[in-house]
MITI-698092 format. One record per residue (C-alpha): y, z, x; residue number from 1. Coordinates in nm, 3 decimals. Each point is the difference from the previous one (the first is absolute). Example, Ala and Ser with C-alpha at 12.3 -4.5 7.8 and 13.67 -1.06 7.14 Angstrom:
! residues 2
+---------+---------+---------+-----+
:       y :       z :       x : seq :
+---------+---------+---------+-----+
:  -0.450 :   0.780 :   1.230 :   1 :
:   0.344 :  -0.066 :   0.137 :   2 :
+---------+---------+---------+-----+
! end
This chain:
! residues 84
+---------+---------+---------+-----+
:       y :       z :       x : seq :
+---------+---------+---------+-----+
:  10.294 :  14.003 :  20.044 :   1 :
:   0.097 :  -0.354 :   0.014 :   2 :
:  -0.194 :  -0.082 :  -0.244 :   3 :
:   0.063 :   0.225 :  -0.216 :   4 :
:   0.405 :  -0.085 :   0.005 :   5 :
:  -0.160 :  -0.396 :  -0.110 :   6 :
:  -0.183 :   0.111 :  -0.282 :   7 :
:   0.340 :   0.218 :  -0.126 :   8 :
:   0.237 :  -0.296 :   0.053 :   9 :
:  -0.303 :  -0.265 :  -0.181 :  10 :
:   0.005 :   0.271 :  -0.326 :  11 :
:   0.359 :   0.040 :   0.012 :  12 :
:   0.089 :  -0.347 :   0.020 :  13 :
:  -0.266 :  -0.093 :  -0.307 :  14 :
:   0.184 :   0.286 :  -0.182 :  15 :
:   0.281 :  -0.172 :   0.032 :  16 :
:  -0.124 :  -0.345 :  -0.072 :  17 :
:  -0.172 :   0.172 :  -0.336 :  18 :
:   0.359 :   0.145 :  -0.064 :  19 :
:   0.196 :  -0.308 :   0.039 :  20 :
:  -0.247 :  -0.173 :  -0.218 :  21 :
:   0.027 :   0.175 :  -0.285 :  22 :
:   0.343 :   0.069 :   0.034 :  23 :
:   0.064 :  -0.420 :  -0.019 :  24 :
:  -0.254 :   0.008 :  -0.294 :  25 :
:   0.193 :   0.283 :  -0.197 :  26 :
:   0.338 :  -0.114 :   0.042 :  27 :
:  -0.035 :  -0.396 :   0.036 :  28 :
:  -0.205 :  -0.182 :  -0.241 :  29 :
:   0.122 :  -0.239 :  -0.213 :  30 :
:  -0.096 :   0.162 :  -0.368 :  31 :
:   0.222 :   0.296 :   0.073 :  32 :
:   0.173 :   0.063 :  -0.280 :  33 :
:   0.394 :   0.083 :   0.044 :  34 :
:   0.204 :   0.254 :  -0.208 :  35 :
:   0.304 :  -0.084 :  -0.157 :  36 :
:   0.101 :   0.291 :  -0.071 :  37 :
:   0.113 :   0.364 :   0.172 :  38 :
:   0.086 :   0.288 :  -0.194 :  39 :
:   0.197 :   0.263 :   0.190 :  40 :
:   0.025 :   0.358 :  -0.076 :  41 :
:   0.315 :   0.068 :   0.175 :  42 :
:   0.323 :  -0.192 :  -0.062 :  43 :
:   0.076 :  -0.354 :   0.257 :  44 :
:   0.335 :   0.059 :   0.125 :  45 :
:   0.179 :  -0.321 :   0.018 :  46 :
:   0.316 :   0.001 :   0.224 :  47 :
:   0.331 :  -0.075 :  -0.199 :  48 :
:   0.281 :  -0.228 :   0.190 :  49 :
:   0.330 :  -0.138 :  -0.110 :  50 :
:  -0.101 :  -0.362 :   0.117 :  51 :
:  -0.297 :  -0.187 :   0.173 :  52 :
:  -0.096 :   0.143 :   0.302 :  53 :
:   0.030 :  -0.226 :   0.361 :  54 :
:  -0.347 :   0.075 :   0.080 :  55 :
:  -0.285 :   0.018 :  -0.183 :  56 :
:  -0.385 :  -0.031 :   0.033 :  57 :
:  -0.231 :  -0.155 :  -0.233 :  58 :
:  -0.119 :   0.211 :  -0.262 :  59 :
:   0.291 :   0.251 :  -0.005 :  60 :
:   0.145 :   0.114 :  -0.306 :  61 :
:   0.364 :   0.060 :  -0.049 :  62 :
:   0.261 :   0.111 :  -0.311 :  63 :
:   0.305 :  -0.208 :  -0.010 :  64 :
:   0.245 :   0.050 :  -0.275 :  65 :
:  -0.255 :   0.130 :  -0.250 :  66 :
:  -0.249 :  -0.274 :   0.120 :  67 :
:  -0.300 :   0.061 :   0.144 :  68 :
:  -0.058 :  -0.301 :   0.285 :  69 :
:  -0.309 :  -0.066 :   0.256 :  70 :
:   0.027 :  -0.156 :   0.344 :  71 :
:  -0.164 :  -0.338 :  -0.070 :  72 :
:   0.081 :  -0.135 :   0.332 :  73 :
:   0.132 :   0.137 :   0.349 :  74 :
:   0.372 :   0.142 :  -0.140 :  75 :
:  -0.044 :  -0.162 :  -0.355 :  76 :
:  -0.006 :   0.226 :  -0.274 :  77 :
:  -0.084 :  -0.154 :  -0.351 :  78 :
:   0.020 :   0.206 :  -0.313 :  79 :
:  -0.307 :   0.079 :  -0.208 :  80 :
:  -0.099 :  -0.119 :  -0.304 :  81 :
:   0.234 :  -0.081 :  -0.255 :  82 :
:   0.230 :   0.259 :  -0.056 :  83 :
:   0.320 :   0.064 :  -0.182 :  84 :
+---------+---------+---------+-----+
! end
């Protein structure tokens, strides 16, 4: 029986191993080629405000006064582009 519970845990932990392998190998190498673009087929709701917000995080998109803006730093908001 004892046995038998070593030989499970040695297959299941070279599953693993195999797993984590090609996970690293599928995700991680350095020829991956990165796309630039998304398409979305619903509409990207972009919260409207009257002024810059306080707080913001990195990344997040905001409308200000017909401008669209993006958190470029923590509670920064910069607007995109050049626009009118």
């Amino acid at each position: 029986m004892e046995n038998d519970l070593k030989q499970q845990v040695t297959m299941l932990s070279q599953r693993l191993e195999s797993l984590s392998a090609a996970y690293y190998a599928n995700n991680f190498n350095s020829s991956q080629d990165v796309i630039k673009y998304t398409r979305f087929n619903t509409r990207l709701k972009v919260p409207s405000y009257s002024s810059d917000p306080s707080v913001g995080e990195i990344g997040e998109i905001i409308e200000v006064g017909g401008k669209l803006k993006i958190c470029t730093s923590a509670n920064t908001f910069t607007v995109v582009g050049t626009q009118l």
